[in-house]
TIPANU-970520 format. One record per residue (C-alpha): x, y, z; residue in one letter. Coordinates in steps of 0.02 Angstrom, whole numbers, plus 50000, padded with zeros to 5 digits. Layout:
BEGIN
{xx:X; yy:Y; zz:Z; roba:A}
...
***
This chain:
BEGIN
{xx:50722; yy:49607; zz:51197; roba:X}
{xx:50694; yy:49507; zz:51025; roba:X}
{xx:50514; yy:49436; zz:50984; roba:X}
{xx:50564; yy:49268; zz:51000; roba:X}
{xx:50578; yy:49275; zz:51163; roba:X}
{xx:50396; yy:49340; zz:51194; roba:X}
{xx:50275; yy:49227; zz:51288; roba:X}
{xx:50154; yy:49336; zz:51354; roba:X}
{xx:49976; yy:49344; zz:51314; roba:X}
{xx:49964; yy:49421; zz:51138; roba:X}
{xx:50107; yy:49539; zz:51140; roba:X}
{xx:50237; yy:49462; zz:51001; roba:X}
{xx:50097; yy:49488; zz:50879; roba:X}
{xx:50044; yy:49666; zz:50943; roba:X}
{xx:50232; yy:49709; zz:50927; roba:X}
{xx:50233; yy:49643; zz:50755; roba:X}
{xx:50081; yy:49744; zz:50707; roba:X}
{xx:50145; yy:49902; zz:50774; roba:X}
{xx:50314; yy:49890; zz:50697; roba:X}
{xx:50225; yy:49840; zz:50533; roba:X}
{xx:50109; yy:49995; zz:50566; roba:X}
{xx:50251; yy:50113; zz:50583; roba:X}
{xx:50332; yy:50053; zz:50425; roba:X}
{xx:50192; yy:50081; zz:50324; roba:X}
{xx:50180; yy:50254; zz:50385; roba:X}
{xx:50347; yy:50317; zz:50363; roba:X}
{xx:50337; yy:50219; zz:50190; roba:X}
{xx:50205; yy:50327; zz:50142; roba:X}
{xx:50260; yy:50480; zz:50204; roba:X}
{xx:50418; yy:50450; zz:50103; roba:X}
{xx:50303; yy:50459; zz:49945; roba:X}
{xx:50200; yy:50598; zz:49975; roba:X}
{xx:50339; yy:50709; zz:50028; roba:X}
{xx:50378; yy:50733; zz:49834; roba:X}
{xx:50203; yy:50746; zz:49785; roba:X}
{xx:50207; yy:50876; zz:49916; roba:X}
{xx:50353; yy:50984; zz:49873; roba:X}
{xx:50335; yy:50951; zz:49685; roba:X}
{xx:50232; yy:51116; zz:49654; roba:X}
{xx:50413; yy:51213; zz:49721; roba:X}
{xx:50537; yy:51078; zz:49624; roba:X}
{xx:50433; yy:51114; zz:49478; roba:X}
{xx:50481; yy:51285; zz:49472; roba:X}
{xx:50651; yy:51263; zz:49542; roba:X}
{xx:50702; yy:51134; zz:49409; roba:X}
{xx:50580; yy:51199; zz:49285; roba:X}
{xx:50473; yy:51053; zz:49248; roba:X}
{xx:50343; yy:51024; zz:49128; roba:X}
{xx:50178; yy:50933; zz:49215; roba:X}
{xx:50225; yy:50777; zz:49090; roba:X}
{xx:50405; yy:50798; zz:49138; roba:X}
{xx:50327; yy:50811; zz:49323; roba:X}
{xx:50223; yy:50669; zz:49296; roba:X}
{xx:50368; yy:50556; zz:49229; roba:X}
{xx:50464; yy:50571; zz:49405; roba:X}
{xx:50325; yy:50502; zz:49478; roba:X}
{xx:50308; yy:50363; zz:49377; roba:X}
{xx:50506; yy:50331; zz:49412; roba:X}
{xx:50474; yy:50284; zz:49577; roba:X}
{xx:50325; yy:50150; zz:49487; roba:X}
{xx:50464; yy:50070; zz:49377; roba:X}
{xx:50569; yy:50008; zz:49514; roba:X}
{xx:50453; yy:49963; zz:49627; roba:X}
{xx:50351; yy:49821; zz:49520; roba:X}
{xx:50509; yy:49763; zz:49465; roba:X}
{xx:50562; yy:49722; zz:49643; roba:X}
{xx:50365; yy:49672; zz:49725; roba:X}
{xx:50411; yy:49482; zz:49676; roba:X}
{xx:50575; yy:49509; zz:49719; roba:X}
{xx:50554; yy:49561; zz:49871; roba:X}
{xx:50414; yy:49435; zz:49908; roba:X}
{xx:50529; yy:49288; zz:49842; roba:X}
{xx:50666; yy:49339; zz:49970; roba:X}
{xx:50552; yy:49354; zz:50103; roba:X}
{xx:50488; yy:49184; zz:50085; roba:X}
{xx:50639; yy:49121; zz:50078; roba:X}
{xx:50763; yy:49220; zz:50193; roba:X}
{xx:50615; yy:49294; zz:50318; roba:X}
{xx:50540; yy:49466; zz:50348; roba:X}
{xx:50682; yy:49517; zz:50462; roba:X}
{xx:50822; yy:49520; zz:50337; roba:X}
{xx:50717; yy:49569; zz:50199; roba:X}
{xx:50649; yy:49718; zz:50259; roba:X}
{xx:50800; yy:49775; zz:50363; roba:X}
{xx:50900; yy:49762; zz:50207; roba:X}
{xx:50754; yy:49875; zz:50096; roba:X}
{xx:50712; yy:49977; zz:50235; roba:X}
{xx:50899; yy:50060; zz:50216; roba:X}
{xx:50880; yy:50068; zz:50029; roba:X}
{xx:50720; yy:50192; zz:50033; roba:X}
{xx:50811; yy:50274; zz:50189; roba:X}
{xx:50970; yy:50303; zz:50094; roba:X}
{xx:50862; yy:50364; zz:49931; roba:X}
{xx:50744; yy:50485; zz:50051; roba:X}
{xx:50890; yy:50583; zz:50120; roba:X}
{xx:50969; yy:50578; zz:49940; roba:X}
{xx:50820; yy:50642; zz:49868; roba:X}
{xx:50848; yy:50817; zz:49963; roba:X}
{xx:51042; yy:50805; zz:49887; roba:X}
{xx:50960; yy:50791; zz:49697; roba:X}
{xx:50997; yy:50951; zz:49568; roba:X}
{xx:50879; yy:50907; zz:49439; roba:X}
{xx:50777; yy:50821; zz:49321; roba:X}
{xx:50888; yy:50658; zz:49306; roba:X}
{xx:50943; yy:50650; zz:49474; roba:X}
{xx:50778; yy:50657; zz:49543; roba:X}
{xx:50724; yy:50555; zz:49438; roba:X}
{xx:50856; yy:50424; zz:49516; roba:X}
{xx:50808; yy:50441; zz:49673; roba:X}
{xx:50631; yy:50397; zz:49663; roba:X}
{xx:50698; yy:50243; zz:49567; roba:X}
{xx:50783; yy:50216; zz:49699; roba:X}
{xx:50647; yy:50221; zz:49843; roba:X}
{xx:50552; yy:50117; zz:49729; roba:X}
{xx:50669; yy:49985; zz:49752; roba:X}
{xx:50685; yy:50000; zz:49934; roba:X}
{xx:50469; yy:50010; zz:49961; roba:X}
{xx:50455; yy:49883; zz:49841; roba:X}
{xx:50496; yy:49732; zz:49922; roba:X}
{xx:50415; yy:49817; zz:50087; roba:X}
{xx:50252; yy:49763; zz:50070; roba:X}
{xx:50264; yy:49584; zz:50017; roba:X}
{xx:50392; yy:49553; zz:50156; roba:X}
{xx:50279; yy:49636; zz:50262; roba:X}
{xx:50145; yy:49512; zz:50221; roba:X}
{xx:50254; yy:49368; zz:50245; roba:X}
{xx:50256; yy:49425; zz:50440; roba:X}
{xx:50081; yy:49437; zz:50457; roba:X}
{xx:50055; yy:49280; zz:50382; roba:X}
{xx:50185; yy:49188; zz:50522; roba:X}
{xx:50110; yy:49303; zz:50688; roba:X}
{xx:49926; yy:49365; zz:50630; roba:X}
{xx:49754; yy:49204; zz:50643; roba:X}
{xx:49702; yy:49194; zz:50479; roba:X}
{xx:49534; yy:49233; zz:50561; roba:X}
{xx:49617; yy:49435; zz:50598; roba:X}
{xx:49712; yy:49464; zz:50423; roba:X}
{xx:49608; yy:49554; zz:50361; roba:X}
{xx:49592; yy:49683; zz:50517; roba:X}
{xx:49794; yy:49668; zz:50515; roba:X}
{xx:49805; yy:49727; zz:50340; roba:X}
{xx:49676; yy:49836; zz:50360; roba:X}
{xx:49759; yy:49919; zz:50513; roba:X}
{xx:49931; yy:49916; zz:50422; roba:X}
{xx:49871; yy:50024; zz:50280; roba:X}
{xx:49754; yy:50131; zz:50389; roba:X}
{xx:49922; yy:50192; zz:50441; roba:X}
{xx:50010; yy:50217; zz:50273; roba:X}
{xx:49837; yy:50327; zz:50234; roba:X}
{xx:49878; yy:50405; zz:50401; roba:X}
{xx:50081; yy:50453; zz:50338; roba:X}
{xx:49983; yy:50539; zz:50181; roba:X}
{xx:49869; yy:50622; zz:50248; roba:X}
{xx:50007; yy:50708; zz:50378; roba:X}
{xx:50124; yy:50719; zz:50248; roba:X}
{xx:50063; yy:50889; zz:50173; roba:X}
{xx:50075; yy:50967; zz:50319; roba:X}
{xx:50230; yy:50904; zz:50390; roba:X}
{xx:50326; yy:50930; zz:50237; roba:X}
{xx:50267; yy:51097; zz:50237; roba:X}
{xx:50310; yy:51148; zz:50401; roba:X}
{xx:50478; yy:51053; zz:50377; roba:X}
{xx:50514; yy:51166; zz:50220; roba:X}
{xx:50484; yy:51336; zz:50330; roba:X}
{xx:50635; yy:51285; zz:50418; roba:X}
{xx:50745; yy:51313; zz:50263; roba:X}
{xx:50695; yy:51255; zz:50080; roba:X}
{xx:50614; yy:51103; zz:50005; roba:X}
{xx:50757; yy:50988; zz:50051; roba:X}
{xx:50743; yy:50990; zz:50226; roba:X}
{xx:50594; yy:50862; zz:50231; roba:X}
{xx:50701; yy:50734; zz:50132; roba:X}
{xx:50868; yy:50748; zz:50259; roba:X}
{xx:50749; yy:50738; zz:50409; roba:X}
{xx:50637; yy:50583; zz:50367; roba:X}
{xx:50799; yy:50490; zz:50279; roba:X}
{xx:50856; yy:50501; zz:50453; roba:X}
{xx:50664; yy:50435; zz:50536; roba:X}
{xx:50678; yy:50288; zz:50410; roba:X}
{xx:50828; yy:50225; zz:50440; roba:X}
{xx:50792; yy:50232; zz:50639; roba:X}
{xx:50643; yy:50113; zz:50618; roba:X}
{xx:50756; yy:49994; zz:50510; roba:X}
{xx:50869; yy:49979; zz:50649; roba:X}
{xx:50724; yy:49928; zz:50755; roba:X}
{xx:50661; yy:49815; zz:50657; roba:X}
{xx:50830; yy:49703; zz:50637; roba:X}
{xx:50848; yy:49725; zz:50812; roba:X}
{xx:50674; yy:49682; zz:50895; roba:X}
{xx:50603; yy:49562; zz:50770; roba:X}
{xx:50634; yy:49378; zz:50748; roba:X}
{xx:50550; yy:49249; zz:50595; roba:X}
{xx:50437; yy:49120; zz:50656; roba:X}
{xx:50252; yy:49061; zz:50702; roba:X}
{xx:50151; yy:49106; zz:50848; roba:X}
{xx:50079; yy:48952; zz:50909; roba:X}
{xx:49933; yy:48929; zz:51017; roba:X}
{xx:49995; yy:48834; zz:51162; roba:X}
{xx:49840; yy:48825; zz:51262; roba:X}
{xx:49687; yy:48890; zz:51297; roba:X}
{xx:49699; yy:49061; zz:51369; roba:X}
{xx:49764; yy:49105; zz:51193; roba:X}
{xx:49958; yy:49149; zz:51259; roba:X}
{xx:50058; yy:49153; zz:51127; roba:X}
{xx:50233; yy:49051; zz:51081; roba:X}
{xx:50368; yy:49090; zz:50956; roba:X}
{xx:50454; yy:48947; zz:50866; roba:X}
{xx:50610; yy:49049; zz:50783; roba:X}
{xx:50632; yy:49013; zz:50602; roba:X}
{xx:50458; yy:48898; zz:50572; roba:X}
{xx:50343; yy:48935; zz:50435; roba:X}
{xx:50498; yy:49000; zz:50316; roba:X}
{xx:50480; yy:48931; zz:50128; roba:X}
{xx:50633; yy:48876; zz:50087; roba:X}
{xx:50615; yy:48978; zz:49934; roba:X}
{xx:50642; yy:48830; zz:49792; roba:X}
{xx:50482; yy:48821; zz:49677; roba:X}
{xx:50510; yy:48727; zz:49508; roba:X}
{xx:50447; yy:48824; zz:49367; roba:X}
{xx:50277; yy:48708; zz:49371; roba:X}
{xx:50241; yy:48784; zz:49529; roba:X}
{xx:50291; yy:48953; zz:49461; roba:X}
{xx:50182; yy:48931; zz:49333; roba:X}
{xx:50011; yy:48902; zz:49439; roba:X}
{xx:50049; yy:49035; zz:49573; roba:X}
{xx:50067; yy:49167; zz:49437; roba:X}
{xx:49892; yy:49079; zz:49343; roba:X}
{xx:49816; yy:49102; zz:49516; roba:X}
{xx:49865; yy:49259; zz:49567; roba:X}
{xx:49854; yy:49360; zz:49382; roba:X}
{xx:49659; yy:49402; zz:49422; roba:X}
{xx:49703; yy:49458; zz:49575; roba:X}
{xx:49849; yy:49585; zz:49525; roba:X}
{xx:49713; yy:49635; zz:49367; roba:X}
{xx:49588; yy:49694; zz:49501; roba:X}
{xx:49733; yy:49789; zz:49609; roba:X}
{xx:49810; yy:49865; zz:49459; roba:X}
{xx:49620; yy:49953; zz:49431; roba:X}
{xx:49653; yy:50004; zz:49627; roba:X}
{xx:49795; yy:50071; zz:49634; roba:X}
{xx:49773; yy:50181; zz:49457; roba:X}
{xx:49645; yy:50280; zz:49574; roba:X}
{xx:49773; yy:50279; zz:49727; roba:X}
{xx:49924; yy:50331; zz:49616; roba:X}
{xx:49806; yy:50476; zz:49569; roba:X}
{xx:49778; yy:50522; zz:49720; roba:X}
{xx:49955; yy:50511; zz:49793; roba:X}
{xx:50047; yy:50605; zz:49659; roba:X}
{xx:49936; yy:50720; zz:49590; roba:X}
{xx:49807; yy:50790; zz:49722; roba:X}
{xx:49896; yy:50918; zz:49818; roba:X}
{xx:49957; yy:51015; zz:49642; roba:X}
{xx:49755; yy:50971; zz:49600; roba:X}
{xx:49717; yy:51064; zz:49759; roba:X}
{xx:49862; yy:51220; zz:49738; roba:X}
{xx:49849; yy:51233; zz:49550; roba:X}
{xx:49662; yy:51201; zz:49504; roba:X}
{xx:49583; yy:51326; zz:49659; roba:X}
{xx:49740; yy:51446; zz:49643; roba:X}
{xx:49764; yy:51406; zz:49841; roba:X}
{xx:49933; yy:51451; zz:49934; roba:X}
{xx:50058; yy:51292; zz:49978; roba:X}
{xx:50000; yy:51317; zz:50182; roba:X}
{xx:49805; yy:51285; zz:50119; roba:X}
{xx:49833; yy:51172; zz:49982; roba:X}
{xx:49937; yy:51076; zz:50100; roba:X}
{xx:49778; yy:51092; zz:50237; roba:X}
{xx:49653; yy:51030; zz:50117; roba:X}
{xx:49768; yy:50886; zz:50012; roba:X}
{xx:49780; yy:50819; zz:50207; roba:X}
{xx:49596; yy:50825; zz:50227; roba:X}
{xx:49571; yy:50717; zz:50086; roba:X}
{xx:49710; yy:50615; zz:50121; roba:X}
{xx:49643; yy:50556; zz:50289; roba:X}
{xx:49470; yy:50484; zz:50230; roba:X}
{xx:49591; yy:50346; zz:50178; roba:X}
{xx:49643; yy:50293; zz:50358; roba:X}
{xx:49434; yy:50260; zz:50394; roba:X}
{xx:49420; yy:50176; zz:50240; roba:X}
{xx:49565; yy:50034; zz:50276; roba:X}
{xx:49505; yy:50023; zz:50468; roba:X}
{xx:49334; yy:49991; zz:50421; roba:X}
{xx:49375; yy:49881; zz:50269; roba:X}
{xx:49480; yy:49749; zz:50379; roba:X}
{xx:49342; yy:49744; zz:50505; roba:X}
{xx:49214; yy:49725; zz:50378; roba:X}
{xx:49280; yy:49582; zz:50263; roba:X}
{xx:49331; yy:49473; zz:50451; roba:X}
{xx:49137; yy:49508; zz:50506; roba:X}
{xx:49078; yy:49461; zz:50340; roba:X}
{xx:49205; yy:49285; zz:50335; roba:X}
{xx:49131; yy:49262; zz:50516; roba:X}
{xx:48948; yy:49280; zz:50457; roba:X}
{xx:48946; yy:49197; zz:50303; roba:X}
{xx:49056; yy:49060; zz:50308; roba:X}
{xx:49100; yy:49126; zz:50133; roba:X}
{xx:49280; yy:49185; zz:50086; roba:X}
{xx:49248; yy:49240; zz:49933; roba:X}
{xx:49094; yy:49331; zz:49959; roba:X}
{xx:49180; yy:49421; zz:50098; roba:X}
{xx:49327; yy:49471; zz:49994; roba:X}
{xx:49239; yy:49522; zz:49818; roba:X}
{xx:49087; yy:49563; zz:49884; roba:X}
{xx:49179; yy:49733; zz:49978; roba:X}
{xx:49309; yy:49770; zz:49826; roba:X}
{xx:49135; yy:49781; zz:49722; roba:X}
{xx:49045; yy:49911; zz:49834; roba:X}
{xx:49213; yy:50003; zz:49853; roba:X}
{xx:49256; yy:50038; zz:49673; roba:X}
{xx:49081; yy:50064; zz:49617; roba:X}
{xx:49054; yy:50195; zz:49759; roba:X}
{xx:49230; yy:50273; zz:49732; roba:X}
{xx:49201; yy:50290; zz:49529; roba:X}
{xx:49010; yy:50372; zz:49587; roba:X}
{xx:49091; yy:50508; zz:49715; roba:X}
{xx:49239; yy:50539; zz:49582; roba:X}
{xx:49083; yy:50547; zz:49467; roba:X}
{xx:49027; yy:50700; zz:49577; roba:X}
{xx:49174; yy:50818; zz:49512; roba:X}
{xx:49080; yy:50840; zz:49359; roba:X}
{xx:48948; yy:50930; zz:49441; roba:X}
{xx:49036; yy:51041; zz:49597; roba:X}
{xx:49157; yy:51143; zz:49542; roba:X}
{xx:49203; yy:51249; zz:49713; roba:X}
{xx:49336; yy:51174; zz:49822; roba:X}
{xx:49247; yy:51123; zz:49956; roba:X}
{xx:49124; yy:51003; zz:49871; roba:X}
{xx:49274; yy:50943; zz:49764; roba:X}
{xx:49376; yy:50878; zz:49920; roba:X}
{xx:49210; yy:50827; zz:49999; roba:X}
{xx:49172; yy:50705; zz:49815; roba:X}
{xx:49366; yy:50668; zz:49834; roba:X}
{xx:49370; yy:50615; zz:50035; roba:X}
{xx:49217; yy:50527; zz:50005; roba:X}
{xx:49285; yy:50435; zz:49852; roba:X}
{xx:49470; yy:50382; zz:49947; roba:X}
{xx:49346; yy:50337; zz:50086; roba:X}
{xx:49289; yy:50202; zz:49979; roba:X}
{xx:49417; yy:50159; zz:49879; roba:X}
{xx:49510; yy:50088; zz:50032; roba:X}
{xx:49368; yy:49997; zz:50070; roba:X}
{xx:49462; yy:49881; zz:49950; roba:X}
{xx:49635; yy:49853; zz:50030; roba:X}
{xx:49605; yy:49747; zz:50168; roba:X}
{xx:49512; yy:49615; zz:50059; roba:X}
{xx:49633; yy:49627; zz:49907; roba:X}
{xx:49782; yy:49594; zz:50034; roba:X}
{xx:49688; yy:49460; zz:50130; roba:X}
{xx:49686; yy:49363; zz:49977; roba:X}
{xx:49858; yy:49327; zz:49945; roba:X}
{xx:49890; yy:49254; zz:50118; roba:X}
{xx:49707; yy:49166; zz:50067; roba:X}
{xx:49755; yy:49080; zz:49886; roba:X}
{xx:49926; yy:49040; zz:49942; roba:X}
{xx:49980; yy:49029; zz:50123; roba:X}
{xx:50149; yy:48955; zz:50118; roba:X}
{xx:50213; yy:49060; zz:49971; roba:X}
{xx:50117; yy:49231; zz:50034; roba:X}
{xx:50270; yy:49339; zz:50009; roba:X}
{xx:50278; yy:49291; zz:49845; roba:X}
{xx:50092; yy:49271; zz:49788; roba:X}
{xx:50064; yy:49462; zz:49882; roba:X}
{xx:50207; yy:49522; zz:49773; roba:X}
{xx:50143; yy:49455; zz:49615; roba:X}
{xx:49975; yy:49543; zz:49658; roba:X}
{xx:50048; yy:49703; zz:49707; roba:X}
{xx:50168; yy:49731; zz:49541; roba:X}
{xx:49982; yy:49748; zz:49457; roba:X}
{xx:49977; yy:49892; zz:49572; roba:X}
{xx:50159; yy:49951; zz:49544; roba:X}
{xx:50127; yy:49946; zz:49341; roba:X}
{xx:49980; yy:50059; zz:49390; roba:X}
{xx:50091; yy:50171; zz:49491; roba:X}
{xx:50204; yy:50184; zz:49299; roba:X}
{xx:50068; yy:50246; zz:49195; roba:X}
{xx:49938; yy:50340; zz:49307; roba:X}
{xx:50055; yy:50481; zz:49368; roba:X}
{xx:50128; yy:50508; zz:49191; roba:X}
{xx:49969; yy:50479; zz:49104; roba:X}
{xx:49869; yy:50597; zz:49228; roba:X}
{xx:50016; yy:50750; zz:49183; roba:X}
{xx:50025; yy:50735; zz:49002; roba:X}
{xx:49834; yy:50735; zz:48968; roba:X}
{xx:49842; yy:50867; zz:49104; roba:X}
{xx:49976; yy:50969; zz:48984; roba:X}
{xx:49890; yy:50915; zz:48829; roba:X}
{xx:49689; yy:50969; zz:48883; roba:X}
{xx:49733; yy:51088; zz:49011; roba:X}
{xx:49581; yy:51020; zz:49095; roba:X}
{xx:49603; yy:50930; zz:49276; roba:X}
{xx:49433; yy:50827; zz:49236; roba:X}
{xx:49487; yy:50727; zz:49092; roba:X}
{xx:49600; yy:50593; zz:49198; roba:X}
{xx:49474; yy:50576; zz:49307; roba:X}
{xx:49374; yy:50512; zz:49157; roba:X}
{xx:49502; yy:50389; zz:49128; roba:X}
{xx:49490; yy:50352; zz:49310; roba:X}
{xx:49321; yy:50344; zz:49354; roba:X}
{xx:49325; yy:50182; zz:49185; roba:X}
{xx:49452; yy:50095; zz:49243; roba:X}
{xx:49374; yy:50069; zz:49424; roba:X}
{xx:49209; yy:50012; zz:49336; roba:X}
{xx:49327; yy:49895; zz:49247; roba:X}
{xx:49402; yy:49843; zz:49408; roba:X}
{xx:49243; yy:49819; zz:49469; roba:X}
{xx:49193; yy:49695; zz:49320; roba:X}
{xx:49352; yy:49602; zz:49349; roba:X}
{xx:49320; yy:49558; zz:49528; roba:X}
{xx:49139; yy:49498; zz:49475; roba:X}
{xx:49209; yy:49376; zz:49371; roba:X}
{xx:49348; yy:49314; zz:49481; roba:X}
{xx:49314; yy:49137; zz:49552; roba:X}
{xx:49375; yy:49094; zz:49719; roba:X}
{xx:49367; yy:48927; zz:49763; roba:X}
{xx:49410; yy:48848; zz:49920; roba:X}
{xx:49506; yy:48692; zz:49931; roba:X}
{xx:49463; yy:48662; zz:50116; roba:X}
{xx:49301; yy:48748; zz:50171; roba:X}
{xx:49327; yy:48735; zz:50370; roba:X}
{xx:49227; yy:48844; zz:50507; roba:X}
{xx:49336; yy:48963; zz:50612; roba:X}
{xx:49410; yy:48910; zz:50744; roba:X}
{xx:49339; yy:48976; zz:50915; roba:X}
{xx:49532; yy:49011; zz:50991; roba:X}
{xx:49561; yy:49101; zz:50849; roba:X}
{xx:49713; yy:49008; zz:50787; roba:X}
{xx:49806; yy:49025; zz:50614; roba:X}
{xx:49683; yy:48924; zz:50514; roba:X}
{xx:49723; yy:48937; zz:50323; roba:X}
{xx:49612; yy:48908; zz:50184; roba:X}
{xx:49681; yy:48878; zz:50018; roba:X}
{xx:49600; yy:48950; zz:49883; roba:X}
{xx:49624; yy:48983; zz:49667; roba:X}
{xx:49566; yy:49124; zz:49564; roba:X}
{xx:49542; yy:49108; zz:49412; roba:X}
{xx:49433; yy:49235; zz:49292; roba:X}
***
């Protein structure tokens, strides 16, 4: 049964959600499956940490070249094709990944995936902008990524148990074959369109194919989304260097540092991994309360991504000072705790600054995060190989969240329209610029 033909109380958007939930999980697991295996493919292929490092980063080249992209075709063509058509891309390059023979062809792969995730997020937006109230985007992005936090932080584990049934290749054939299930899913079960509030029980509506851009902006228009949205990706680029950290580089951290086995490195990377799914859950329900209490958009959006990256760069702060394992992935937990804090504001404000162009405005935002996602992973392994010291990139680190930090201080938000919520809960939009 498509969406579009949903009318019952609620349950087109709840199907969205979910569907958009389970993307972002098996997204994520797709990424931390190499970051998982890499300490065996290191030795199999005989990889230097910088060489290590660059494969990571492959995966970072691709996918900001293909965030705008993707948003732009979302806008334009709808969710549905977009992310049916991307999904099988990172599919295809998961299963291939476990078909690679070494440094060049893995390499190649993770460009690959990058092109198929990066147009997944953006496109992803563009749906919860046409089924999500304004006055619930930021729980919906917040629940969203709660789940992608949730696919890392059972990644470790599952790719290790996946690898005791043969080698490390096994985890790539089985979860090329999970992603390309839910793309299937999603071409089949979702339709484009706006839920519209037809009365006063709050039962929803779909109108098939309203609220799509029709994807013509003349380069004027280019021109002031990009002004608008620059701040923005400047403050997610300082997020995501931390998350890229974490992602890539935390379960070798956690096998290579504390001389743990794969099976407990796996246990605690997981442990640390998780805090993240808290941190996005709590983050979407705290910038909607704070939206609902203050009246204030932009307080509710910079006022969290503030607290977050000061309290992440403190925690990360706390590795200088316990050295055992245990108090390490307590500082780190703590630290991804907070840093998430940040995701569900930073995503609300695409959908905030430009409504009818979110797919592209999230996009532009989110290749700030994808440059990040170039340089932290390779940057983190060749001071790693250079200072043989784990600490020193979380130096760099722990700066460029206090940077981020600054940034977000000095954005300016300002609301063309400053309207109370509605008490239905409808899709109000409030149009809003950033500028620095």
């Amino acid at each position: 049964m498509a969406i579009d033909i949903v009318k019952r109380k609620g349950l087109g958007s709840t199907i969205v959600l979910c569907m958009l939930c389970l993307a972002y999980l098996i997204t994520y697991i797709d990424r931390v499956n190499l970051s998982t295996a890499a300490p065996v493919i290191k030795v199999a292929f005989q990889l230097s940490n910088t060489q290590l490092g660059f494969i990571f980063a492959c995966f970072g080249y691709s996918y900001t070249a293909f965030q705008i992209v993707g948003g732009w075709m979302a806008d334009k063509y709808g969710a549905r094709k977009t992310l049916f058509l991307f999904g099988a891309i990172w599919s295809i390059s998961t299963f291939m990944t476990g078909l690679v023979g070494g440094f060049v062809s893995l390499g190649l792969a993770r460009l690959m995936l990058g092109i198929g995730e990066g147009a997944t997020f953006p496109a992803a937006t563009r749906a919860i902008r046409q089924w999500i109230p304004a006055s619930r985007w930021g729980f919906a992005q917040g629940l969203t990524h709660a789940a992608s936090r949730f696919g890392t932080g059972i990644a470790p584990p599952l790719v290790v148990a996946l690898m005791a049934m043969g080698s490390w290749r096994e985890p790539f054939y089985v979860l090329g074959v999970l992603s390309i299930t839910w793309s299937v899913a999603w071409v089949v079960l979702y339709r484009d369109g706006t839920p519209i509030k037809s009365d006063t029980t709050g039962t929803e509506s779909m109108t098939p194919g309203a609220s799509r851009s029709n994807g013509k902006m003349n380069p004027k228009a280019w021109r002031n989304l990009i002004f608008k949205m620059l701040p923005v990706a400047a403050l997610y680029f300082c997020y995501a260097w931390c998350i890229w950290m974490y992602l890539s580089w935390i379960p070798s951290m956690m096998k290579e540092a504390f001389s743990l086995n794969l099976e407990t490195a796996a246990a605690y990377s997981a442990g640390v991994l998780m805090a993240g799914v808290a941190g996005d859950l709590i983050g979407g329900l705290l910038t909607d309360r704070l939206y609902r209490k203050s009246r204030n958009l932009a307080f509710a959006r910079k006022a969290l991504i503030v607290f977050s990256m000061l309290g992440s760069a403190a925690c990360l702060s706390g590795l200088m000072f316990f050295r055992g394992v245990n108090s390490a992935a307590l500082c780190l937990a703590i630290g991804l705790f907070l840093l998430e804090l940040t995701v569900a504001p930073a995503w609300s404000l695409p959908m905030d600054i430009a409504p009818e162009s979110s797919g592209t405005a999230s996009g532009i935002m989110n290749a700030g995060g994808g440059i990040a996602g170039i340089i932290s992973p390779f940057l983190f392994g060749f001071v790693l190989d250079e200072t043989k010291s784990w600490m020193v990139p979380f130096y760099i680190t722990i700066g460029i969240l206090l940077v981020g930090a600054l940034i977000t201080l000095r954005l300016k938000l300002t609301s063309a329209q400053q309207q109370p919520l509605p008490n239905d809960g409808a899709a109000d939009t409030l149009p809003m610029s950033a500028n620095t």
